[in-house]
Backbone as a chain_set.jsonl record, in Angstrom:
{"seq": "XXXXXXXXXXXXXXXXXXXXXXXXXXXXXXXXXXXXXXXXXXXXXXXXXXXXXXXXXXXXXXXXXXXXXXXXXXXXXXXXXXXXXXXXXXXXXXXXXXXXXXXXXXXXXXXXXXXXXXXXXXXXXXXXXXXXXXXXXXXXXXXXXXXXXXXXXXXXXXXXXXXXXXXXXXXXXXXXXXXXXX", "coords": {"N": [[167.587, 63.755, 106.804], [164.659, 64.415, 108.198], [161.209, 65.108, 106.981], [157.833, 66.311, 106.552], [155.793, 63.921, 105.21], [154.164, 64.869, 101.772], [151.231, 63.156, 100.883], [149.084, 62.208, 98.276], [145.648, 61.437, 97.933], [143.58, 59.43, 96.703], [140.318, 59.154, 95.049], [137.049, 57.959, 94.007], [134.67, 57.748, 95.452], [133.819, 59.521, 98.703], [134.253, 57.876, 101.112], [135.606, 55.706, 100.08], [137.585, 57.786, 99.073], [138.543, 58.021, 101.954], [139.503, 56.304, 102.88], [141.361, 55.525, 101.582], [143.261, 57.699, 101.801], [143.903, 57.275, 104.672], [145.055, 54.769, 104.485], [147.56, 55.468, 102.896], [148.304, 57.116, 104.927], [149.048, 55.412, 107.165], [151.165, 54.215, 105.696], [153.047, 56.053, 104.779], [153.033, 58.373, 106.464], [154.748, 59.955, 108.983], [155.812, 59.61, 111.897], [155.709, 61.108, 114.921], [156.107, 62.372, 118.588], [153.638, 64.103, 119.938], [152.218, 67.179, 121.579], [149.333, 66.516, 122.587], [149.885, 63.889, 123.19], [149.34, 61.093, 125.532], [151.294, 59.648, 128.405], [153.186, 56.777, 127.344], [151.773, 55.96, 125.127], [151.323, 55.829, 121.765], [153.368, 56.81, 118.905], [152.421, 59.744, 117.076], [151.048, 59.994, 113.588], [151.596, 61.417, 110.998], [151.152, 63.828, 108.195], [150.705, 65.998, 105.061], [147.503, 65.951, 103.203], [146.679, 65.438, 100.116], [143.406, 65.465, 98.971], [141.597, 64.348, 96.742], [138.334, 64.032, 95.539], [136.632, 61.951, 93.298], [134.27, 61.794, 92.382], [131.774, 63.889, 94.025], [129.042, 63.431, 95.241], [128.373, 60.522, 95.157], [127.786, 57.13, 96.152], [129.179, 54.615, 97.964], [128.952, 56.971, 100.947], [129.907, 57.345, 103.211], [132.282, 55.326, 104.821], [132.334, 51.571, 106.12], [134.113, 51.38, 108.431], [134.161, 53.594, 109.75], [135.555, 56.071, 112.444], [134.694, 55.998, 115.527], [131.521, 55.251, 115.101], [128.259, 55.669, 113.522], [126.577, 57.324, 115.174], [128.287, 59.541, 116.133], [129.004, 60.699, 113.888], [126.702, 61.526, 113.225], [127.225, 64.19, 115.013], [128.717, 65.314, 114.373], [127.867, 66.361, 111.832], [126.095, 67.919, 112.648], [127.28, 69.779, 113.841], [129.379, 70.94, 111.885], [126.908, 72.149, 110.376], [126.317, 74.224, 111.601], [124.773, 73.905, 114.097], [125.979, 73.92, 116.559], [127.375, 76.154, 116.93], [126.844, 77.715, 119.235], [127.835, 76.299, 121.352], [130.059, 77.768, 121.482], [133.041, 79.419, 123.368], [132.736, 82.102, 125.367], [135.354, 84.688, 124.95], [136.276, 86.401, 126.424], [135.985, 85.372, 128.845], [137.887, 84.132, 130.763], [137.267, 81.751, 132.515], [135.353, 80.623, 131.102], [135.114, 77.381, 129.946], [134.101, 75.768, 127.521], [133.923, 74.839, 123.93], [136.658, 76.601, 121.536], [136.056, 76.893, 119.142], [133.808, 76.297, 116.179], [134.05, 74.689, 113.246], [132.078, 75.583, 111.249], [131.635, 78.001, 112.607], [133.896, 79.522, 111.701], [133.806, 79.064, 108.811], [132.124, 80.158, 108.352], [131.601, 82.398, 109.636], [134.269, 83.927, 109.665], [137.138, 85.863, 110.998], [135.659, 87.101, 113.239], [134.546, 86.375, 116.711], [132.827, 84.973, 119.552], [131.315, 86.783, 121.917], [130.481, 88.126, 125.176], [128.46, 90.645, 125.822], [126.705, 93.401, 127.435], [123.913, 93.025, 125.977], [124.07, 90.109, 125.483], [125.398, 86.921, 123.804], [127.114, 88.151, 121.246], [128.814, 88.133, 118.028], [132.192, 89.615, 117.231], [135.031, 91.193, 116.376], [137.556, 92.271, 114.155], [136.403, 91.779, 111.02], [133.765, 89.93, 109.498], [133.507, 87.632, 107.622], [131.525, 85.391, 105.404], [132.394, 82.68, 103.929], [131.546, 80.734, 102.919], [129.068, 81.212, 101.651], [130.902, 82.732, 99.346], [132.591, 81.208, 98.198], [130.615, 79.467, 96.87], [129.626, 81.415, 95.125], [131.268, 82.352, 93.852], [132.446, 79.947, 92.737], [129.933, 79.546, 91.127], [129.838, 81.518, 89.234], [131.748, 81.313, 87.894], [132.998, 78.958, 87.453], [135.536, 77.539, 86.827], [137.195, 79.168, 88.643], [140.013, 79.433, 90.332], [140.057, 81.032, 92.577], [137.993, 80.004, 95.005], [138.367, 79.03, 97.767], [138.887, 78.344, 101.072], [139.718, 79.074, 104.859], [140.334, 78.28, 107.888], [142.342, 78.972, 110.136], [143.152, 81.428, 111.924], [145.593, 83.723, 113.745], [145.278, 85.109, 115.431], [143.918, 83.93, 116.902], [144.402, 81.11, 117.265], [147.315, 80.433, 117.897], [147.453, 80.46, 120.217], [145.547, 78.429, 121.037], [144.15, 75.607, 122.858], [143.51, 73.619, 121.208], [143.574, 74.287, 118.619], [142.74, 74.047, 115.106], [142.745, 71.279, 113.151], [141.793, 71.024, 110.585], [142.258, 73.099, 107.894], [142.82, 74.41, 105.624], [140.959, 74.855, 102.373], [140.25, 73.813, 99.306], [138.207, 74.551, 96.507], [137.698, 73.238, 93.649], [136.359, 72.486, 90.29], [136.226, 70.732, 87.409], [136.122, 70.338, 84.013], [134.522, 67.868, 82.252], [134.648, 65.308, 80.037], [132.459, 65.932, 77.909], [132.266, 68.159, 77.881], [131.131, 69.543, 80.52], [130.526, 71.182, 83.439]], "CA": [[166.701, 64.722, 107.393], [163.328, 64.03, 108.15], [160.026, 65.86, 106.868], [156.305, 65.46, 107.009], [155.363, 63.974, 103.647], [152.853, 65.417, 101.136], [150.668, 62.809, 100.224], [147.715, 62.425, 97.506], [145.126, 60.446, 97.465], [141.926, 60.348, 95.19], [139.123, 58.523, 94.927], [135.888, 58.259, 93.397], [133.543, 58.34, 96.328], [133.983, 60.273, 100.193], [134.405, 56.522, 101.939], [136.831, 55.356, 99.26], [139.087, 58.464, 99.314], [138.81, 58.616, 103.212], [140.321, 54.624, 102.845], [142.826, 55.551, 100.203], [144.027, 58.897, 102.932], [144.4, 56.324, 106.106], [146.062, 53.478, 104.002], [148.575, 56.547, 102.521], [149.125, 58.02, 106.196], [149.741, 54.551, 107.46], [152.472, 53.805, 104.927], [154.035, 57.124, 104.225], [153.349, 59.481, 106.894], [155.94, 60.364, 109.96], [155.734, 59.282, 112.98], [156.426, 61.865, 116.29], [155.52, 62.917, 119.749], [152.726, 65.481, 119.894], [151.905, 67.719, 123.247], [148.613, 65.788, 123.038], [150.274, 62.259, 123.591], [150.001, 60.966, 127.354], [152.474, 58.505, 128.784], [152.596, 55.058, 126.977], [150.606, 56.45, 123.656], [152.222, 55.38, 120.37], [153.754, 58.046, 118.247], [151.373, 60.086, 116.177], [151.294, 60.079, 112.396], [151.35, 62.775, 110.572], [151.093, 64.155, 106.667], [150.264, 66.654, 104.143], [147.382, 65.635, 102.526], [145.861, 66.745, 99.223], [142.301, 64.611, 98.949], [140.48, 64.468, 95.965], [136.758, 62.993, 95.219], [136.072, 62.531, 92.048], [132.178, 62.227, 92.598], [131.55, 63.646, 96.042], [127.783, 62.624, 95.634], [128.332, 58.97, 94.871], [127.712, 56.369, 97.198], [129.361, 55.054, 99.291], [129.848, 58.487, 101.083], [130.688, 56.847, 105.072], [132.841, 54.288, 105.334], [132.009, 51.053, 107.237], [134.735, 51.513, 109.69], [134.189, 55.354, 110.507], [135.766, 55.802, 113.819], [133.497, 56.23, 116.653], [130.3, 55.081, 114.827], [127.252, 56.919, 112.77], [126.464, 58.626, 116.056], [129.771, 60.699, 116.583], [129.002, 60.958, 112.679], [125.817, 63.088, 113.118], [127.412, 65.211, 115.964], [129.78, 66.191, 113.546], [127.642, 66.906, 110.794], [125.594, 68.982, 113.131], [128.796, 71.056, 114.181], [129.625, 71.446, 110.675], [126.13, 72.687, 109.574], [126.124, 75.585, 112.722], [123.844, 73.716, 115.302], [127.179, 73.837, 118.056], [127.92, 77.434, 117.21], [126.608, 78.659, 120.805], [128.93, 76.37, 122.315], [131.528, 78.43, 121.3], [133.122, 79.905, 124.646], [133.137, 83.769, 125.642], [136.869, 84.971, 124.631], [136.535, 87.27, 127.43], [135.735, 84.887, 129.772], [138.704, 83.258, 131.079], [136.03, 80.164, 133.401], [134.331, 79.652, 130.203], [135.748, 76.441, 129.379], [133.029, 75.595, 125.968], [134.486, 75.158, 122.681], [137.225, 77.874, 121.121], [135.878, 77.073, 117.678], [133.436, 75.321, 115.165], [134.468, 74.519, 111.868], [131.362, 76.346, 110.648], [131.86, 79.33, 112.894], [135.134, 79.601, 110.922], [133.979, 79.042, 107.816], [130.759, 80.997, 107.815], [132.048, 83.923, 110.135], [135.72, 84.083, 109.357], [137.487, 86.962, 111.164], [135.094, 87.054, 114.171], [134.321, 85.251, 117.589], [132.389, 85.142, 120.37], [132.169, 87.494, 123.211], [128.934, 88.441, 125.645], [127.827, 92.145, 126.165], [124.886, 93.806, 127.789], [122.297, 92.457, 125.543], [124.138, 88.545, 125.254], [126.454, 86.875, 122.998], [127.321, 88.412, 120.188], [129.925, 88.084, 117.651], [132.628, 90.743, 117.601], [136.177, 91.058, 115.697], [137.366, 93.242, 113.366], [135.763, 91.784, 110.092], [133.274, 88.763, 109.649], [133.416, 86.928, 106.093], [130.902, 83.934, 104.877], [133.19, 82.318, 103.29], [130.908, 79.767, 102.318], [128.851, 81.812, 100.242], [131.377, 83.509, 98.985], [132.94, 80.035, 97.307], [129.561, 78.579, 96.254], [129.355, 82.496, 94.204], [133.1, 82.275, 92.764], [132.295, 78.873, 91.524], [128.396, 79.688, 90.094], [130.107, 82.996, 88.109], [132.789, 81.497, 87.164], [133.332, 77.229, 87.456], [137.01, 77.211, 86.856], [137.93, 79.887, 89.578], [141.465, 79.146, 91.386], [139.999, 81.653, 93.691], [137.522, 79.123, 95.879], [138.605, 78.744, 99.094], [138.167, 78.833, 102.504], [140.515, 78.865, 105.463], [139.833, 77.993, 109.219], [143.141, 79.134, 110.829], [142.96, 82.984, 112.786], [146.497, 83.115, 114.253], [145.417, 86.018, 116.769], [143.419, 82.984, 118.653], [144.753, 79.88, 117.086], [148.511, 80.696, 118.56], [147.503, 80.32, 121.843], [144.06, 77.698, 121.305], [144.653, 74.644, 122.993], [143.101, 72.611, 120.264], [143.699, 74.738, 117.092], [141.928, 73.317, 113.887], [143.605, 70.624, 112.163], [141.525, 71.525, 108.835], [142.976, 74.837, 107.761], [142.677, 74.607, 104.552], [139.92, 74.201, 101.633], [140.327, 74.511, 97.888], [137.362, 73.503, 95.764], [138.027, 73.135, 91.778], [135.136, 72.161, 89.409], [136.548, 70.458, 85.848], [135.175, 69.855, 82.903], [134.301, 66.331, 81.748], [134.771, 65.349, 77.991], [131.725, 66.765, 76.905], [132.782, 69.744, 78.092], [130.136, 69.589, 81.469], [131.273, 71.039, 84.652]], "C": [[165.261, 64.239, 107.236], [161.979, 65.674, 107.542], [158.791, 65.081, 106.921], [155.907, 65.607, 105.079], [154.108, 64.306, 103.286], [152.053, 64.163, 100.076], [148.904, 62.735, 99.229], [146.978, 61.137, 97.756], [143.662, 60.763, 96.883], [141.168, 58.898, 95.158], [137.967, 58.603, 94.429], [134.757, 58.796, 94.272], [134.277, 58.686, 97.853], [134.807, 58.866, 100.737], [135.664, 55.799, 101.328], [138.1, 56.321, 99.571], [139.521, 58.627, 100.654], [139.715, 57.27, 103.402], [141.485, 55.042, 102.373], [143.74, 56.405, 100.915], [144.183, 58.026, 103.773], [145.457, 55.21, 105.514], [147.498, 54.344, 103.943], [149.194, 56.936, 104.151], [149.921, 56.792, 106.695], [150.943, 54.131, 107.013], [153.4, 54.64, 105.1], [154.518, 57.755, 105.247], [154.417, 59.165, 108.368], [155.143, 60.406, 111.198], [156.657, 60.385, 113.89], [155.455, 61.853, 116.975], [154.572, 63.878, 119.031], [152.952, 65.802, 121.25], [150.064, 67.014, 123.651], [148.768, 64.53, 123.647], [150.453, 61.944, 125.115], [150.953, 59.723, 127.127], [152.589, 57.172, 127.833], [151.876, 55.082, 125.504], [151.977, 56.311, 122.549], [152.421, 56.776, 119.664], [152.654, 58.442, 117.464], [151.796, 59.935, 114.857], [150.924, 61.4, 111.747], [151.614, 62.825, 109.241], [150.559, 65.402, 106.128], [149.366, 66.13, 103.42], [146.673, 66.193, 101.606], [144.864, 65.502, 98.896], [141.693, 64.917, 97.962], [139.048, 63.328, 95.645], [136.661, 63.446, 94.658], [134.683, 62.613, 91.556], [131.847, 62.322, 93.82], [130.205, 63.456, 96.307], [127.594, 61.397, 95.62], [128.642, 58.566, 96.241], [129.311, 55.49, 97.375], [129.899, 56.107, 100.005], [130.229, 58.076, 102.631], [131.255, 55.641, 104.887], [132.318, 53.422, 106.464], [132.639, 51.198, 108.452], [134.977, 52.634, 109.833], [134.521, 55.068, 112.07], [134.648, 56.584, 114.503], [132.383, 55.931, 116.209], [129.571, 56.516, 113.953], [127.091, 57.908, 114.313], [126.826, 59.664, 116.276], [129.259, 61.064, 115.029], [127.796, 62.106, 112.681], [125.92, 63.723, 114.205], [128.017, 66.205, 114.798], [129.091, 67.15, 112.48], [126.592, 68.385, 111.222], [126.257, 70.199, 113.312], [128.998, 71.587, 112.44], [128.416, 72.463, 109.421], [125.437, 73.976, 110.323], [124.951, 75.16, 113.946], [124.328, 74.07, 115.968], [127.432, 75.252, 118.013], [127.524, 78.007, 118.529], [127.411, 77.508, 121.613], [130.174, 76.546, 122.215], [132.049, 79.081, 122.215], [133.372, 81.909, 124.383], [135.177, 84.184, 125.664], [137.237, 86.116, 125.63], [136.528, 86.936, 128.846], [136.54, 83.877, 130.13], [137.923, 81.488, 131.882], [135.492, 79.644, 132.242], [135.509, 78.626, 129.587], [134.601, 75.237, 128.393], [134.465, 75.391, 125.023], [135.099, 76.469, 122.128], [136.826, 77.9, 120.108], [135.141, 76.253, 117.235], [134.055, 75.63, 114.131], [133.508, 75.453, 110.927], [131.157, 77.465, 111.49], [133.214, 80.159, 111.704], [135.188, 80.1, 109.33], [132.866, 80.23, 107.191], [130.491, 82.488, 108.588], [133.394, 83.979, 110.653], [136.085, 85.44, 110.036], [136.593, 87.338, 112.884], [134.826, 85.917, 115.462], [133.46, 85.816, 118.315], [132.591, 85.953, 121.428], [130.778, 88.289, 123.838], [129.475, 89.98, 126.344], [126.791, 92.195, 127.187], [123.814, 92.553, 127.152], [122.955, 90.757, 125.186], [125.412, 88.436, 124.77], [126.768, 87.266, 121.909], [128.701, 88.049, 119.617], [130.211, 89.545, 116.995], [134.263, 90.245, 116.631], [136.228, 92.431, 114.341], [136.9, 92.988, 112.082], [134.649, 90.632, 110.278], [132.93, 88.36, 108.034], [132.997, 85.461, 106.112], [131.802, 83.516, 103.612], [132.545, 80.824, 102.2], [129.989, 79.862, 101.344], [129.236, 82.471, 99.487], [132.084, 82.344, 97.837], [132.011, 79.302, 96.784], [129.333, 80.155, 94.958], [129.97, 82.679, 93.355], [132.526, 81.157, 92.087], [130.87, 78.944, 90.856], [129.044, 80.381, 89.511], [130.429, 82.395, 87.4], [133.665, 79.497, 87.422], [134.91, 76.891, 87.678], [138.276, 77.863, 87.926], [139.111, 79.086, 89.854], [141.076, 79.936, 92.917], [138.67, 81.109, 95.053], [138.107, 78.363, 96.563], [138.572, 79.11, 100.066], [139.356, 78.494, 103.67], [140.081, 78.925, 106.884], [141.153, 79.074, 110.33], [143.436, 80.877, 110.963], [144.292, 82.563, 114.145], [146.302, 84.302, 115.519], [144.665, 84.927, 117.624], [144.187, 81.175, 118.297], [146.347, 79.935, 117.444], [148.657, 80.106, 119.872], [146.394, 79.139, 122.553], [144.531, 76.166, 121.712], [144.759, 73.892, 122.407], [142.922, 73.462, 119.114], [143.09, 73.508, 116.175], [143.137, 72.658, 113.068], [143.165, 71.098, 110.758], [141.694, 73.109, 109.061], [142.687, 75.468, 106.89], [141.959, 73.966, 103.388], [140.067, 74.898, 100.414], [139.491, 73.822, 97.044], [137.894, 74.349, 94.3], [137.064, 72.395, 91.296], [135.751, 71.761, 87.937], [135.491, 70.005, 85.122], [135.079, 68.779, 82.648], [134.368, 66.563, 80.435], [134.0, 65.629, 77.089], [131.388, 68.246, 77.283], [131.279, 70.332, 79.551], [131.307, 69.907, 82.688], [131.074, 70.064, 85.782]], "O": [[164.825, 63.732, 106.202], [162.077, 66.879, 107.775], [158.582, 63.893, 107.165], [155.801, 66.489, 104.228], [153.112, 64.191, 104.0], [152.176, 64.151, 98.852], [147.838, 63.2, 99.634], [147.497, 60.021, 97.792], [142.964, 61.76, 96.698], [141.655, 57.772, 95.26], [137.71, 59.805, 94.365], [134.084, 59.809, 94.083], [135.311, 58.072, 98.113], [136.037, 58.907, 100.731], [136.59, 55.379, 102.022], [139.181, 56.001, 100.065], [140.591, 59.197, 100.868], [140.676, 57.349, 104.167], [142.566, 54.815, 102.917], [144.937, 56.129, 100.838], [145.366, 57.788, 103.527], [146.506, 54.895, 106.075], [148.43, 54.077, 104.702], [150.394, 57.005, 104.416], [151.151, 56.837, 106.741], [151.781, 53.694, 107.802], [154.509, 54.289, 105.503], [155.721, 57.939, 105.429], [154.733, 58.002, 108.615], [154.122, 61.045, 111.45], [157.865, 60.57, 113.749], [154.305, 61.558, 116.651], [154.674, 64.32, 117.886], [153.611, 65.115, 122.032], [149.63, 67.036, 124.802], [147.982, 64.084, 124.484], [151.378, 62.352, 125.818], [151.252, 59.077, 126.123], [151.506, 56.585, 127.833], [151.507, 54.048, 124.947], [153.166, 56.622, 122.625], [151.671, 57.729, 119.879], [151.871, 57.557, 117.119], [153.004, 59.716, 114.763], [150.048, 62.205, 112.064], [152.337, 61.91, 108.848], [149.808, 65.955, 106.931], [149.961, 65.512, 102.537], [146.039, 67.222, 101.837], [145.438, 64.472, 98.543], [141.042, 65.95, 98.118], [139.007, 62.1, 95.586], [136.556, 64.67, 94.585], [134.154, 63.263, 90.654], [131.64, 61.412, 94.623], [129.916, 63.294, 97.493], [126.53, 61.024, 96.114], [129.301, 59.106, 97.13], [130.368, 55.875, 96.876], [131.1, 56.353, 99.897], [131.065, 58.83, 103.129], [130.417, 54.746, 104.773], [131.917, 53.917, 107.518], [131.987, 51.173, 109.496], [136.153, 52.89, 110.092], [134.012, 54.199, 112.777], [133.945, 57.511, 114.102], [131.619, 56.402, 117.051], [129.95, 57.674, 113.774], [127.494, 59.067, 114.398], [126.149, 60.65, 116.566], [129.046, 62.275, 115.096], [127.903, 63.259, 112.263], [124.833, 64.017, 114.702], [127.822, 67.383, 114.496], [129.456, 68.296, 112.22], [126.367, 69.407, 110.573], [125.9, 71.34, 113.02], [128.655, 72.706, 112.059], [128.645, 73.075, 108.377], [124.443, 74.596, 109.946], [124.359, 76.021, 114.598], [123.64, 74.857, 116.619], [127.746, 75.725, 119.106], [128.153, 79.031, 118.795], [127.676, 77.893, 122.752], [131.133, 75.886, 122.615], [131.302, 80.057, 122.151], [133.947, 82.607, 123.547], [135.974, 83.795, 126.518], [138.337, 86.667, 125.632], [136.85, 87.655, 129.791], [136.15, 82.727, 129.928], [138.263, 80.344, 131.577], [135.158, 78.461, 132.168], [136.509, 78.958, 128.95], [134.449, 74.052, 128.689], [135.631, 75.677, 125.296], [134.372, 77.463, 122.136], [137.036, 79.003, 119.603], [135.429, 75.129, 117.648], [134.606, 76.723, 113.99], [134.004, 76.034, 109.961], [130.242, 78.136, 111.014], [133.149, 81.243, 111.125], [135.92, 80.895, 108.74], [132.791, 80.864, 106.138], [129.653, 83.36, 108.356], [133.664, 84.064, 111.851], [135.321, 86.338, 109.681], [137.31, 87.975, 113.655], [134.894, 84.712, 115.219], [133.124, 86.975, 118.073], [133.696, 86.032, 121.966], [130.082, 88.979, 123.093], [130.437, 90.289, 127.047], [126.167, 91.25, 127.671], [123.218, 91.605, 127.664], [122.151, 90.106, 124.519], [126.345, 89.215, 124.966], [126.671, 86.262, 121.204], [129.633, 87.722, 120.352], [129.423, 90.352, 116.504], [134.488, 89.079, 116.309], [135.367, 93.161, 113.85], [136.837, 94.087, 111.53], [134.6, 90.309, 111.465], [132.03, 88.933, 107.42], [133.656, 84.53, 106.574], [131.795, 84.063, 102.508], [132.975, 80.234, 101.209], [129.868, 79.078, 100.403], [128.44, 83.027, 98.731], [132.079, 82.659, 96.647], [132.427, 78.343, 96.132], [128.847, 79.838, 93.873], [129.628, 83.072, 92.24], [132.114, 81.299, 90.936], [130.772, 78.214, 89.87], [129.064, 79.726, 88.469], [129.941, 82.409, 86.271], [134.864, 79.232, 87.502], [135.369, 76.134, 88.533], [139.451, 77.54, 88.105], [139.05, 77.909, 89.5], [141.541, 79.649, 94.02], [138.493, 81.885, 95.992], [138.419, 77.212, 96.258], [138.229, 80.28, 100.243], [140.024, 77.509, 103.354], [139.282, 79.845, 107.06], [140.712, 79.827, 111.198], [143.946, 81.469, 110.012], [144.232, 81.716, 115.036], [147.11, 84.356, 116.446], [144.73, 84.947, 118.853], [144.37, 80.305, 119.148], [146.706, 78.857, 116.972], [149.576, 79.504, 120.428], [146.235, 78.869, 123.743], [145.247, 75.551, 120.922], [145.743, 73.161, 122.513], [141.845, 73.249, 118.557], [143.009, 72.323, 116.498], [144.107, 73.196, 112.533], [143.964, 71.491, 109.908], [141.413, 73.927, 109.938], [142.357, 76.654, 106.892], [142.128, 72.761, 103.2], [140.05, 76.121, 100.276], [139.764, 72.663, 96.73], [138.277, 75.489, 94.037], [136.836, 71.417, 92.008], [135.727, 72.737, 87.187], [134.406, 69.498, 85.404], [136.192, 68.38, 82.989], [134.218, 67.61, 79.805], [134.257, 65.682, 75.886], [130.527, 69.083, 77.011], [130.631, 71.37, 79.415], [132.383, 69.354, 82.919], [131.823, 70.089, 86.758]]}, "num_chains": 1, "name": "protein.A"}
């Protein structure tokens, strides 16, 4: 019987553990079709993985061979820090064909989406949770929490989203070092 394996990998710095996760998928992970794959396209790979950095400020934090270049690299980081949030598409607006999701819409208004009124776009849903200051507050109280994390995946739109979020899931943990420093 086949499954999709759960692998680890860990590293000291971002660029290292993002090496140490591609080497791991290459070896380990499972090869299938997707519904993204056109004609002629090699099987996808696929895995579970659990990533740790053990200094996520240490250098090197990009890898030399980042795919697509630094460029695609500061689109991303823009998307991830809420520049792209307005091209998030109207959920009422079947033509709008924009983005169903940022990663930092997700993370920083969990429970809510987009959707234009009278006075514009607003966001609308039945709750909206910053989830991002809500895990930077768990871990200032309280360092050792279990309870810091953050989750991307909303199955009333991600069911049906053409491009659902591969990252789903985020669990930060803070240890102590041997002189007892978090």
């Amino acid at each position: 019987m086949k499954n999709i394996p759960v692998i680890t990998a860990s590293s000291k710095s971002l660029a290292m553990a993002f090496e140490s996760a591609l080497v791991g998928l290459y070896e380990k992970g499972i090869r299938f079709k997707t519904q993204y794959d056109k004609p002629g396209d090699p099987e996808s790979i696929d895995c579970t993985l659990n990533l740790t950095i053990e200094e996520p400020e240490s250098e090197p934090m990009i890898h030399m061979a980042f795919p697509s270049g630094i460029e695609q690299l500061k689109e991303y980081v823009l998307e991830l820090k809420g520049f792209k949030d307005h091209w998030v598409k109207n959920m009422n607006d079947p033509a709008d064909t924009r983005w169903e999701y940022t990663y930092h819409g997700r993370l920083e208004k969990y429970g809510s989406w987009m959707e234009k009124n009278e006075n514009g776009r607003v966001d609308v849903g039945p709750f909206k949770v910053d989830q991002i200051e809500g895990v930077v507050r768990k871990l200032s109280e309280q360092p050792f929490t279990r309870q810091a994390q953050m989750i991307t995946w909303m199955p009333n739109l991600d069911l049906e989203c053409f491009d659902p979020p591969c990252l789903q899931s985020l669990w930060y943990r803070i240890l102590e070092d041997e002189q007892g420093v978090y």
